[in-house]
N, C-alpha and C positions, 0 to 999 in steps of 0.2 A: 205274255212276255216272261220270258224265264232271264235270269241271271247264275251264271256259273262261276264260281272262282275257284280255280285250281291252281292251288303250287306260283301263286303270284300273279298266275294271268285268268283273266278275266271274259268269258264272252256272252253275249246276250242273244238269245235267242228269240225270236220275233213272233215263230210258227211253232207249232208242236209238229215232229215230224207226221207225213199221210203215214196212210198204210200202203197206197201204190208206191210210194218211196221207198220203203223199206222193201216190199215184194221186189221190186224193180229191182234194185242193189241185187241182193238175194240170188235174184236169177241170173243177173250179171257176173255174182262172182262164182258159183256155180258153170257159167259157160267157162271162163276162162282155166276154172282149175281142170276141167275136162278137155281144154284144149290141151292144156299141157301137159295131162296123164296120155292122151290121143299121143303127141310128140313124142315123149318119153318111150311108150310102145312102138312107135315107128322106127323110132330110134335104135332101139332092142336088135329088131328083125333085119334093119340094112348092116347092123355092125355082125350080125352072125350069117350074115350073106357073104361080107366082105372077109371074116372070116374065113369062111369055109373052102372059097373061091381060089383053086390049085393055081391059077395064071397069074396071081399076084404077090408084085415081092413085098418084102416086109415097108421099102418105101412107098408103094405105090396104098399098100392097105391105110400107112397111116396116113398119106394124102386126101385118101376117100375118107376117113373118120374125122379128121378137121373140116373137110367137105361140110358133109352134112351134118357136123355140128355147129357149123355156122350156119346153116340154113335154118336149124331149129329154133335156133337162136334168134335168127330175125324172122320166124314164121311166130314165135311168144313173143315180140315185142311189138309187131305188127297189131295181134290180136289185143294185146296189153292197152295200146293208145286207140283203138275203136271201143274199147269197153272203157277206159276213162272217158272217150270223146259220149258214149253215150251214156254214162252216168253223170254227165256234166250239162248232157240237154235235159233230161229225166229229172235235175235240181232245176233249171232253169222253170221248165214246165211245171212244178208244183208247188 
């Protein structure tokens, strides 16, 4: 049992963390920053589509970029609460 106090507050530690714990996390935040570099990239390639695209007026291009920046948006936050939900089983299990 560990005891911590920082800055007034106080927490007690029970376990020392595993090492699959820390692996786990690890790998978890690893997926998601890659999800989000993956987005980002997508990102990149429809907005210089939409650019390029001689049939579109300047409203319609910036319809299509609110588009799919809300989509990326909720395709990271989607991915965001399955990587807490399973670093929250991942605590529970160790």
């Amino acid at each position: 049992m560990n005891t911590i106090n920082d800055s007034g507050v106080t927490a007690t530690i029970y376990s020392e963390p595993s090492t699959f714990n820390s692996v786990a996390l690890t790998m978890i935040t690893d997926a998601f920053q890659s999800n989000i570099k993956n987005t980002q990239d997508t990102l990149e390639i429809k907005k210089k589509l939409i650019e390029n695209d001689p049939d579109l007026s300047t409203k319609e291009k910036l319809y299509e970029y609110d588009k799919i920046n809300k989509q990326a948006n909720s395709d990271n936050f989607k991915t965001l609460f399955l990587i807490l939900g399973a670093a929250y089983i991942i605590t529970l299990c160790t």
